[in-house]
C-alpha positions as CSV (number, residue, x, y, z in Angstrom):
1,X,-69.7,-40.3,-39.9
2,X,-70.3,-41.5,-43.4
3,X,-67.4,-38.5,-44.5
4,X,-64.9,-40.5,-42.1
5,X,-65.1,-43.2,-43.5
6,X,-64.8,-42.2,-47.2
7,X,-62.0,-40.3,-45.8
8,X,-60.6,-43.2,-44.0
9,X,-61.1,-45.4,-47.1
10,X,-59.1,-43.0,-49.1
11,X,-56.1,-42.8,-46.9
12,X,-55.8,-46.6,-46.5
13,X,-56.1,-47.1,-50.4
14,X,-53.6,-44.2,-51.1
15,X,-51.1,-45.8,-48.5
16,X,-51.8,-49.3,-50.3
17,X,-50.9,-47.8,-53.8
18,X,-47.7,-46.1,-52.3
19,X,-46.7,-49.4,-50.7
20,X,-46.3,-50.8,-54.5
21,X,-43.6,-48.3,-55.8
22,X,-40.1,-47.7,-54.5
23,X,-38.9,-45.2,-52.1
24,X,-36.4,-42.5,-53.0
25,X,-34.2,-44.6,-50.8
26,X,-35.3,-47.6,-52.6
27,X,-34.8,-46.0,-55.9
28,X,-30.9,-44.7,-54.5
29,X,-30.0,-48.5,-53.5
30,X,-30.9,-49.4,-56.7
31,X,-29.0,-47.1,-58.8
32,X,-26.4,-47.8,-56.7
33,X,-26.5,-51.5,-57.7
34,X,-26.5,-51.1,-61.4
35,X,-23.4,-52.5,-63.1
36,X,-21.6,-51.5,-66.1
37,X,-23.2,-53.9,-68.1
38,X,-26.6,-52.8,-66.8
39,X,-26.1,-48.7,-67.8
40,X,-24.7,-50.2,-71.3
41,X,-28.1,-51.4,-71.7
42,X,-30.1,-48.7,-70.8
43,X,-27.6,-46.2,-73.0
44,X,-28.4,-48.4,-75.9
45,X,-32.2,-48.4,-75.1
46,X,-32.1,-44.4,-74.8
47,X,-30.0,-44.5,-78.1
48,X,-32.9,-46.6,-79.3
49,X,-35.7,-43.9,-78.1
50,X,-33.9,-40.8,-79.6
51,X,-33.4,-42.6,-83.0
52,X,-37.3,-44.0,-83.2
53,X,-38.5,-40.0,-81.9
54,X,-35.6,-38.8,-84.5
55,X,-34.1,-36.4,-82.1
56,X,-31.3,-34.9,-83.0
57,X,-28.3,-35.1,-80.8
58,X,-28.4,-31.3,-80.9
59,X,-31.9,-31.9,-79.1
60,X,-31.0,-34.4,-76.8
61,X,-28.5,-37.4,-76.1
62,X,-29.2,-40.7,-74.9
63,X,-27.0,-39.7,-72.1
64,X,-29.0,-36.8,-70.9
65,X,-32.4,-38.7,-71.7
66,X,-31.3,-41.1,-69.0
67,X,-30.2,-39.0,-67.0
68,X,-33.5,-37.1,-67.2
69,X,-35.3,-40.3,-66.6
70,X,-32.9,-41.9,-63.3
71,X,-34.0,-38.1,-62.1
72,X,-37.9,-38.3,-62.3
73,X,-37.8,-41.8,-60.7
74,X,-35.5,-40.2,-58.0
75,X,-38.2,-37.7,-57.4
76,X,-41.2,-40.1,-57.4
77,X,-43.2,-38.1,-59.8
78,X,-46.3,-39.8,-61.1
79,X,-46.0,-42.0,-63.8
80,X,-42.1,-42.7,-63.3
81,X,-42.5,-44.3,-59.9
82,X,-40.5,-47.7,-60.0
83,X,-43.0,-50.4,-58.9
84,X,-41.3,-52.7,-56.7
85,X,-42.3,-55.8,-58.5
86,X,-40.2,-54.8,-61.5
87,X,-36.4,-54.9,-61.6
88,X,-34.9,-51.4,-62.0
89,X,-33.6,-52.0,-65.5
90,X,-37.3,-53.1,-66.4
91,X,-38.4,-50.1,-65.2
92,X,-35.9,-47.4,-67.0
93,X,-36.5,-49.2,-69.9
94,X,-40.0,-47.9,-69.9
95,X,-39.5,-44.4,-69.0
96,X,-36.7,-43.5,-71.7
């Protein structure tokens, strides 16, 4: 009985933590709603990045660092999930 409820406990916490970051779908709609101004600003914050790391353009480009980033989220892989009580531009910020 007691390996139940540790069991149970687990699942409900697990489902609790999941609740707190977007779904693909989530993360889709809010791509989707990103305006020009908003991927201006997250170019220039991936421009930003690659000049602090010093990576060469011939390593990578701010474009393809984004895009690398918007692709992770889309795949929910830990430590890129987009909570849901942060904006998405918030959040790419952070990931870049």
């Amino acid at each position: 009985m007691k390996g139940q409820t540790e069991s149970s406990g687990s699942a409900a916490q697990a489902t609790t933590e999941d609740q707190q970051y977007a779904t693909r779908d989530e993360v889709e709609k809010g791509l989707r709603a990103l305006t020009d101004v908003d991927y201006g600003k997250l170019i220039m914050i991936a421009r930003y990045f690659c000049k602090q790391r010093r990576l060469s353009l011939s390593k990578m480009e701010p474009e393809e660092l984004l895009s690398e980033a918007v692709l992770k989220t889309l795949q929910c892989e830990q430590g890129k999930r987009w909570a849901n009580l942060v904006n998405f531009l918030r959040h790419a910020r952070h990931i870049c």
